[in-house]
C-alpha positions as CSV (number, residue, x, y, z in Angstrom):
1,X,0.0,0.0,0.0
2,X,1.5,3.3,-0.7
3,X,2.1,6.0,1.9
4,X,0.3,8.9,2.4
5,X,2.8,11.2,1.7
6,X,2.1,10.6,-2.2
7,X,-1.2,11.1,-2.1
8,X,-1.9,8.2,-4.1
9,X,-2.7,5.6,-0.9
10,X,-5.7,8.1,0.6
11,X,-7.2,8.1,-3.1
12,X,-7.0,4.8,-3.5
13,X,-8.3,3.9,0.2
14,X,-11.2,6.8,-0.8
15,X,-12.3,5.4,-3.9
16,X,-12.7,1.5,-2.9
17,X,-15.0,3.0,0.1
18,X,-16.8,5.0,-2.2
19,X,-17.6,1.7,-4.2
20,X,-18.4,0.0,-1.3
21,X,-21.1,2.8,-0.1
22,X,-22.4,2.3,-4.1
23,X,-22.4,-1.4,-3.8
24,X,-24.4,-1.1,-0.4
25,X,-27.0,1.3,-2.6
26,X,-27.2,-1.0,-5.0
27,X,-27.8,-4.1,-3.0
28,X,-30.6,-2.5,-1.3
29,X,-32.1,-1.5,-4.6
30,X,-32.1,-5.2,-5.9
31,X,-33.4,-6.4,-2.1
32,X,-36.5,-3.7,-2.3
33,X,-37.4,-4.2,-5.9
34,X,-37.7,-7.7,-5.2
35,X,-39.4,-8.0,-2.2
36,X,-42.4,-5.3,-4.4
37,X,-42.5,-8.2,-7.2
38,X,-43.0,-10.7,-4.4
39,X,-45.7,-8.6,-2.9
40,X,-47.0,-8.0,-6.1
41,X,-47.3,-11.1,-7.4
42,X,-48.8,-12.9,-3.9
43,X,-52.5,-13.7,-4.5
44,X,-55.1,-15.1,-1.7
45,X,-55.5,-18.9,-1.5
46,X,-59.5,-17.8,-2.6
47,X,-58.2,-16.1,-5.9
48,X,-56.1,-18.5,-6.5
49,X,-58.9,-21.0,-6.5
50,X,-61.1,-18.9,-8.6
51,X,-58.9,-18.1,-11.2
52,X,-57.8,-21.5,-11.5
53,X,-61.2,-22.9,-11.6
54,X,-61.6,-20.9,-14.0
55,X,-58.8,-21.5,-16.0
56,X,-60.1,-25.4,-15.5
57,X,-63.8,-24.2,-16.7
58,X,-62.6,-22.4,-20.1
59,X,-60.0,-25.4,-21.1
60,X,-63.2,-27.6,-20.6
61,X,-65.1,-25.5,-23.1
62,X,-62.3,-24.9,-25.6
63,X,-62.0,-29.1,-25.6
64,X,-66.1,-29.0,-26.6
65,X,-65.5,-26.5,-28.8
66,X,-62.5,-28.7,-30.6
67,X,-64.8,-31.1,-30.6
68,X,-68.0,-29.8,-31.9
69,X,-65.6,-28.4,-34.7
70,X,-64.0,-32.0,-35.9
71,X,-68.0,-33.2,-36.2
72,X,-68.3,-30.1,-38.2
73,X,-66.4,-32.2,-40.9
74,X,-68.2,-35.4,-40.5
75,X,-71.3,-34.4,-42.1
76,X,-72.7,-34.0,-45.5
77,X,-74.8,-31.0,-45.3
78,X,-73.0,-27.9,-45.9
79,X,-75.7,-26.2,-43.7
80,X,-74.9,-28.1,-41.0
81,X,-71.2,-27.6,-41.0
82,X,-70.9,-23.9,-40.9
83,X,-73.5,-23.8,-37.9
84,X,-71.6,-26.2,-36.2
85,X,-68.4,-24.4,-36.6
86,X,-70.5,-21.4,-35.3
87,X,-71.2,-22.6,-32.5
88,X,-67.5,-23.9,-32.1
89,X,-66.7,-20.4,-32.5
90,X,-68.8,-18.9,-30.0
91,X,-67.8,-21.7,-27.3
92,X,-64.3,-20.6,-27.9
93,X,-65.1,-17.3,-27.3
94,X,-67.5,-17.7,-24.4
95,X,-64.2,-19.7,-22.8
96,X,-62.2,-16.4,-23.1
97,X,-64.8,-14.5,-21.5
98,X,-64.5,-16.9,-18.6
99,X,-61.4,-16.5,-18.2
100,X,-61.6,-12.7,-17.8
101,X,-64.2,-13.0,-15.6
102,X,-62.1,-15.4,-13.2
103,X,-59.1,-13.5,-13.4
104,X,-61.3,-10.1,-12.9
105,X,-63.1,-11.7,-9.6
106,X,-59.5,-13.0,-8.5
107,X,-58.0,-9.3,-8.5
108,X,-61.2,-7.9,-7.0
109,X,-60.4,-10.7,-3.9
């Protein structure tokens, strides 16, 4: 280590406590940013139920919808088929809407 009669020693010892007092800042910035995310992201066992029933609801309705679709193409009336894939369509999007209705009563818990 130099002396301090250079000069060069008391910048040096200046500077690496400086980086330490950044280091500190920056450490505390990671901690409290992720402690938010955790506290943002924590839902209540009853939302989480909700939404995921939810969840569980709509895929039930997107697998009727897939299947009222693939009978679309089994039959020989060409009347038939497009109100069948009507309806596929709007089971599809009545699925979505569950969904944002679970996920919208889940934030509102």
């Amino acid at each position: 280590m130099a002396s301090v009669r250079d000069g060069v020693g008391v910048g040096r010892e200046w500077f690496m406590m400086l980086g330490s007092i950044q280091m500190k800042k920056i450490l505390l910035v990671a901690a409290a940013a992720s402690l938010m995310s955790v506290a943002a992201c924590s839902k209540s066992p009853e939302a989480a139920a909700v939404e995921n029933n939810a969840d569980m609801m709509a895929d039930n309705m997107d697998a009727l919808a897939s299947n009222v679709a693939d009978m679309s193409n089994t039959t020989a009336n060409p009347f038939a088929e497009d109100n069948a894939e009507a309806v596929a369509e709007n089971i599809h999007s009545a699925a979505d809407n569950v969904r944002d209705a679970g996920e919208d009563a889940a934030h509102n818990m």
